[in-house]
N, C-alpha and C positions, 0 to 999 in steps of 0.2 A: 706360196710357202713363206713363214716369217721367219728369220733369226733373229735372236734375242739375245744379248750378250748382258750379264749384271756386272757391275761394278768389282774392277777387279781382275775379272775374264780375258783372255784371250786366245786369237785364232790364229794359229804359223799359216802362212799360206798367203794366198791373194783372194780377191771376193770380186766381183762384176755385179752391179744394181742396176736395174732398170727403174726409172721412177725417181721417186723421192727418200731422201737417207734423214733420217728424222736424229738428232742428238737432243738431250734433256737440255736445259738452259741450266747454262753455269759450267756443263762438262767439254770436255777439249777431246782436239781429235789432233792426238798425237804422233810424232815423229820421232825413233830413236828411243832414248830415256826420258822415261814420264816427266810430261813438260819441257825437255831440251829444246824439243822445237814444237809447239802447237799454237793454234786457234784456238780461240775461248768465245761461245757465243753466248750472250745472257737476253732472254725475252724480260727478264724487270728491268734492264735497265737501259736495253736496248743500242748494246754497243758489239763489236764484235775486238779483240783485243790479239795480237798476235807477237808471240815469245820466238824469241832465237838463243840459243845456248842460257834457256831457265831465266831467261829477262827479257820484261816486255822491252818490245820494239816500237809499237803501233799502237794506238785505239781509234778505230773508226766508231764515233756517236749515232745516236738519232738523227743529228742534223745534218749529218754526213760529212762531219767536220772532222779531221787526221788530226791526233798529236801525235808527235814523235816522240822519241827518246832521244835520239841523236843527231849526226847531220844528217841535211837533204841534198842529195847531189845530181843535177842536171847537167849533164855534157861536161864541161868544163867548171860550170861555177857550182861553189859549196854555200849551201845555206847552214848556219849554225844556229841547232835550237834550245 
């Protein structure tokens, strides 16, 4: 059985998939208030992008290359970008 949800749409509840969960390129799968916190996957340009409070954070490229937005923090030391 398929669900299909159009733009726009949504389901209260929770949902469980077995398999593969398919999103359009370009649309997000959000968190909270539309965009406050989501992913954004795009097959043209082939980056996946990810927002935290309505501002990217992240974009992972093709080449599987991270910019950030802000610092990088590992243990102790801070990378500033």
């Amino acid at each position: 059985m398929a669900i299909r949800l159009l733009s726009g749409e949504s389901v209260d509840g929770s949902a469980t998939f077995a398999g593969e969960v398919t999103i359009g390129s370009g649309e997000y799968l959000s968190w909270g208030t539309s965009g406050s916190a989501a992913i954004e996957g795009s097959t043209v340009s082939d980056r996946l992008r990810f927002y935290t409070d309505s501002t990217l954070a992240l974009t992972l490229d093709s080449s599987q290359d991270a910019t950030f937005a802000g610092k990088i923090t590992s243990g102790n030391d801070i990378v500033n970008a």
